[in-house]
Structure formats: structure tokens, C-alpha cells
SEFI-761840 format. One line per 3 residues: for each residue x, z, y of C-alpha. Coordinates in pm, whole numbers. Layout:
<vokols>
X:Z:Y; ...;
</vokols>
This chain:
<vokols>
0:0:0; 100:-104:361; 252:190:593;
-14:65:855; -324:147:631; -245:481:639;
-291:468:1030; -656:646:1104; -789:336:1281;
-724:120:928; -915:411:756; -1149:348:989;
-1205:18:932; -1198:49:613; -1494:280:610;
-1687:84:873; -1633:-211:608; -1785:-20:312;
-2075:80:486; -2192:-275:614; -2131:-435:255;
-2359:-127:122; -2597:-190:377; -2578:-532:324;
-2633:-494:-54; -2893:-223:-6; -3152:-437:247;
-3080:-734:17; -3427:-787:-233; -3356:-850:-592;
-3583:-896:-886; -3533:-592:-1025; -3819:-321:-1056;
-3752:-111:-750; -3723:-426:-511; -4087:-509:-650;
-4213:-127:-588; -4086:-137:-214; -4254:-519:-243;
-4557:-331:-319; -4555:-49:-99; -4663:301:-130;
-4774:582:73; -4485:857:189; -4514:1119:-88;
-4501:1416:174; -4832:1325:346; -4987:1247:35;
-4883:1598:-95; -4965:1761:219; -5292:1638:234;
-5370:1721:-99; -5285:2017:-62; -5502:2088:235;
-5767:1960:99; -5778:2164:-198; -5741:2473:0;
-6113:2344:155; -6244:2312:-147; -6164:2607:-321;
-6156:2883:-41; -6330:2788:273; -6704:2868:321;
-6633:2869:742; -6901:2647:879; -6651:2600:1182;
-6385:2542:976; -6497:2297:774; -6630:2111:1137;
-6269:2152:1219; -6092:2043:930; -6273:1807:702;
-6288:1483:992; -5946:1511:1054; -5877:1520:667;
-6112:1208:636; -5892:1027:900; -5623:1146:720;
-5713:955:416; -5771:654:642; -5418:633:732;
-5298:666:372; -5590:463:235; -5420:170:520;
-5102:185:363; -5196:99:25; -5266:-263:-113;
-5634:-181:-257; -5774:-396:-525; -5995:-707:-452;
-6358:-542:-349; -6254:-196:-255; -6317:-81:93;
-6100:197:259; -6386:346:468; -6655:291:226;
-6414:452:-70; -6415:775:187; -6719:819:219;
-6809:780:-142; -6525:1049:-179; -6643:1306:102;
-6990:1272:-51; -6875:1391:-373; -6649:1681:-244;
-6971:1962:-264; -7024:1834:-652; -6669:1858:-705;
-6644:2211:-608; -6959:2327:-825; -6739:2182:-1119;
-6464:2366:-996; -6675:2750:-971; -6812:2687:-1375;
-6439:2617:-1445; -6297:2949:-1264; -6595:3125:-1441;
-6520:2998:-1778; -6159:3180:-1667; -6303:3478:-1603;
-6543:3494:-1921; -6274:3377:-2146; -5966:3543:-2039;
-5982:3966:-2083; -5696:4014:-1843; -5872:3869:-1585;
-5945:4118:-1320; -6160:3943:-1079; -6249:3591:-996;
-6008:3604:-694; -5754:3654:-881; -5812:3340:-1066;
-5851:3125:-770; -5528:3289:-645; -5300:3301:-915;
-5377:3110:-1269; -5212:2764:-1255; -5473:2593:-1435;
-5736:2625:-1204; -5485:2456:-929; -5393:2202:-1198;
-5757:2134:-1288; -5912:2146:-940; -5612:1865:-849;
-5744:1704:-1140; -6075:1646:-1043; -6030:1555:-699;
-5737:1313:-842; -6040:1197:-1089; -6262:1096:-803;
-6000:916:-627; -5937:718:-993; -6282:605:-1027;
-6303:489:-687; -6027:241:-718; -5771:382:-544;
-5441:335:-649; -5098:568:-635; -5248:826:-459;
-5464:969:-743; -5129:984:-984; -4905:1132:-692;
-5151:1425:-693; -5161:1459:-1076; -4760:1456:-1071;
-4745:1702:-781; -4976:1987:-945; -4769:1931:-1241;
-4461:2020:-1034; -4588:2309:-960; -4770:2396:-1287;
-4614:2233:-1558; -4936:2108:-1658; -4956:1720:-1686;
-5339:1590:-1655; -5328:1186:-1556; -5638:1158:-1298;
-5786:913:-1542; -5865:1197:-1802; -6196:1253:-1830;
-6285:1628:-1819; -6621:1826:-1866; -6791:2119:-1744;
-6640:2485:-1799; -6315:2335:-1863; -6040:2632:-1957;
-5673:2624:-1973; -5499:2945:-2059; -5162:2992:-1944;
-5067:2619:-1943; -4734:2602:-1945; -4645:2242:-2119;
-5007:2110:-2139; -5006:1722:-2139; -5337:1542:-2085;
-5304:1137:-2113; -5469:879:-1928; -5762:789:-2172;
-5837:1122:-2315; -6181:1231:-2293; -6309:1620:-2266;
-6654:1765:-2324; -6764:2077:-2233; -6641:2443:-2283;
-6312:2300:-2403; -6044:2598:-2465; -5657:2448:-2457;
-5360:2684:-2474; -5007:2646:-2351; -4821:2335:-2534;
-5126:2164:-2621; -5067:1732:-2597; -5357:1519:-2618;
-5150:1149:-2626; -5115:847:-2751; -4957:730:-3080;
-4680:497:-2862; -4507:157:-2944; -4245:26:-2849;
-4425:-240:-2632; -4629:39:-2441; -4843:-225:-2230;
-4977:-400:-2528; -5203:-103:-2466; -5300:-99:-2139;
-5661:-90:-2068; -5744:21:-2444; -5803:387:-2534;
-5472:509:-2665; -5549:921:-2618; -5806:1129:-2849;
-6189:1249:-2792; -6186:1624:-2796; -6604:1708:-2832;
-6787:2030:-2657; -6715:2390:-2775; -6325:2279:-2911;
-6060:2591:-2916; -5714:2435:-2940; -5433:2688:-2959;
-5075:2681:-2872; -4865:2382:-2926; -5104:2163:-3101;
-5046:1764:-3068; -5335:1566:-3115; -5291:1197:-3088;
-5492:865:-3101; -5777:665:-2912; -5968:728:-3254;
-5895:1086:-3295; -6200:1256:-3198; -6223:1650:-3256;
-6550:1704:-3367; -6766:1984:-3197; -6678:2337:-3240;
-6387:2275:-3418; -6102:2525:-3357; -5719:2331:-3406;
-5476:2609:-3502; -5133:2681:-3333; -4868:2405:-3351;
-5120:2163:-3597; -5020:1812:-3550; -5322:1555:-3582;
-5338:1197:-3602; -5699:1185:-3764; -6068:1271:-3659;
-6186:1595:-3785; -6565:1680:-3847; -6759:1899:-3639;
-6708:2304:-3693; -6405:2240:-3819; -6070:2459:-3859;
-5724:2321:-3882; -5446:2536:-3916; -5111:2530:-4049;
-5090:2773:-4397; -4809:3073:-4304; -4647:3152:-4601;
-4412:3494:-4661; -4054:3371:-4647; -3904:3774:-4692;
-4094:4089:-4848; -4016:4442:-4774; -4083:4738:-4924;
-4312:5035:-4829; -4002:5162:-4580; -3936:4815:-4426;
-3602:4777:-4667; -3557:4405:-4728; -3580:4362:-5144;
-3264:4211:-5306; -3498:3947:-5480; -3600:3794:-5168;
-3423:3548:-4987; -3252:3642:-4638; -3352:3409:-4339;
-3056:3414:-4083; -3240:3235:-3808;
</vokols>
């Protein structure tokens, strides 16, 4: 190397150089897949989250007559702006598609009390209903959910799933907006819950943490798209812990309870229990001394 590029106006240069060919190579489109997302366009994620987020607060907690006059236009206008920055689908209006969403805000939140009082009936550490509101997960996750649902059926595109993926950032409970979900819906804990696009949910439906409802998944996943890939889970189901049900033709007849961990690829009749048969790997005697005859698990 030359004495003179070690002078600082050569390093300089240098640096100047690197950034324009980055810059240059940067605002350059290619045909790759994130040149046809910004081709595409999409809403900032920060104003879609912080709307959400606002608007859930309305729904859930405020019963202020002024506050609602306050809040709820400037939300609507709100969803104008991000609503304008989409490319909508041949047919769908941004103003009528808010006021077809607005409407359906008051029958949203009467989903949304059966849901927090299927929490409270079903869960004995449950103290009061504001505690539920306050601090379970899954009625954040949920009530997301079924505002993200009423976006999904309206058309809209994006915004729906960045409101799905957001209350699973905070949750770790993954429901796609295109899940259909009914009445006294009740997830307990939640921690790893994944609920796929197609699934659909009757009513007073139980699901513990861990609990997938998917899609048996080639390798070409679009082959798929627009069929139902993700099971039918009927009303008065009780799946525990860990359970993986998958398959648009897996449908979990009423009643039916699906045990801890039970993986399920098939339809199972109504009343219906499905567990997993625990078997006694190590006896003990009456003082809890292991018996020589057994075999020792080092786990």
C-alpha cells in the first residue's frame, strides 16, 4: 500500500467512495423478493402498531361517552391514512371498509366480555375480571385477534397480519387474523399457542399452552393457498398442553377432550378422549427406595 493512502484525506475518500457505491447498490431495484415488497408498499409498522394498540385500549376499557367522542374519529382517520397507503384489492373501498369496520367495533367487544368471562369461569386463580382484562395474555392476544379478523374479512391487506404478529410479540401466542374463532373462546396461559390461517373454532373451546392447530406442509407451500390446510376444532373441545393437531380434514368432534402432548393427523368423533398412555418407567418401594430390578432413568 501507497505511503499517501495512509494520509486522512485518502481515508477519506476512500470512505466517501464506499458509501456512494452502497448507496448506489442499495436504491438500485432488483428482482429479488424484497425489491418487489418495497414495489408493493406497506404501511410503517409503528403506526400500524400504535394504532392498534389504541384501539384496543377503546375497546376493552373505555365506557367514557366523552372519550370515545374524543378518540374514536381521530382513530377512524387514522385508519384512513394507513388504509391510503396500501394497494387494496380490485372493489374494496378505503372509506366504505371503515365504516363497515367502526360498525362492527360494539359486536366485537360483546365477543370480547363472553371471552374474558369464559376466563373467569374457567380459570380458579382468577381473582376478578379486572384482573383478566389487565393481566392474562390471551385475552390481549384474542381481542387483537378479532379486531385483526374483521379487518381480514373486509379485504384489507398487511395490516390485519401486522396486528396478529405484534400481539404475538408480546404474547407468544400466534393466531393468523384469518382463523376463525367462536364465542367464549379460552386460552390458558398461552405461552407457544399457534393458530393457522384456515383453522376454524366453535364455541367454548379450551386450548392450553403449546397447543398448534396447522397444516400438514409441503415443500411447495403455495400449492395450497386458498385451500383449507389447518383443522376444524367443534364446540365444547378441551385441548391440553402441547397437543399438535394438523390437517384441513382434521376436525375434533364436539366435546372431545385431546390429552397433553397428543399429536393428531386424523378426525376424531364427537365426546371423544385422546391421550397419550403413561407407563411406569421406575418403581419404588413403600419408603421411596428405588428397587434393584428396575431400570434407572438418568435423564
Amino acid at each position: 500500500m501507497a505511503a499517501e493512502d495512509y494520509e486522512p484525506g485518502a481515508a477519506r475518500g476512500r470512505a466517501e467512495r464506499i458509501l456512494e457505491e452502497t448507496i448506489a447498490d442499495l436504491s438500485t431495484p432488483h428482482d429479488d423478493a424484497l425489491s418487489k415488497a418495497a414495489a408493493e408498499g406497506f404501511p410503517e409498522r409503528s403506526q400500524v402498531v400504535e394504532w392498534g394498540d389504541r384501539l384496543l385500549r377503546l375497546v376493552l376499557h373505555e365506557r367514557s361517552r366523552d372519550a370515545l367522542i374524543a378518540e374514536l374519529p381521530d382513530l377512524v382517520l387514522w385508519m384512513g391514512r394507513i388504509l391510503g397507503s396500501l394497494q387494496l384489492p380490485p372493489g374494496v373501498d378505503a372509506a366504505a371498509v371503515a365504516d363497515r369496520f367502526v360498525a362492527r367495533l360494539p359486536a366485537v367487544r360483546a365477543l370480547l366480555a363472553e371471552d374474558v368471562e369464559a376466563a373467569f369461569e374457567g380459570d380458579p386463580a382468577a381473582k376478578s375480571y379486572a384482573e383478566i382484562v389487565s393481566a392474562y395474555p390471551s385475552v390481549w392476544a384474542v381481542a387483537t385477534h378479532r379486531l385483526a379478523h374483521e379487518l381480514h374479512r373486509l379485504g384489507v391487506p398487511l395490516v390485519p397480519r401486522m396486528l396478529s404478529e405484534h400481539a404475538h410479540a408480546r404474547t407468544g401466542i400466534d393466531i393468523h387474523p384469518g382463523a376463525r374463532v367462536g364465542r367464549r373462546f379460552f386460552i390458558d396461559h398461552g405461552t407457544g399457542v399457534v393458530i393457522g390461517e384456515t383453522a376454524e373454532i366453535g364455541d367454548r373451546v379450551v386450548l392450553y399452552q403449546g397447543v398448534t392447530l396447522g397444516a400438514l406442509a409441503p415443500r411447495a407451500g403455495q400449492v395450497l393457498r386458498g385451500q383449507k390446510r389447518h383443522p376444524t376444532i367443534e364446540d365444547d373441545v378441551t385441548i391440553y398442553a402441547g397437543a399438535t393437531i394438523l390437517g384441513g380434514e382434521t376436525v375434533i368432534g364436539r366435546g372431545s377432550v385431546i390429552g397433553g402432548n397428543v399429536w393428531l393427523t386424523h378426525s376424531v368423533p364427537a365426546c371423544s378422549k385422546v391421550q397419550i398412555e403413561a407407563r411406569l418407567q421406575l418403581q419404588r418401594d413403600g419408603d421411596c427406595q428405588e428397587q434393584s430390578e428396575q431400570l434407572h432413568w438418568d435423564i
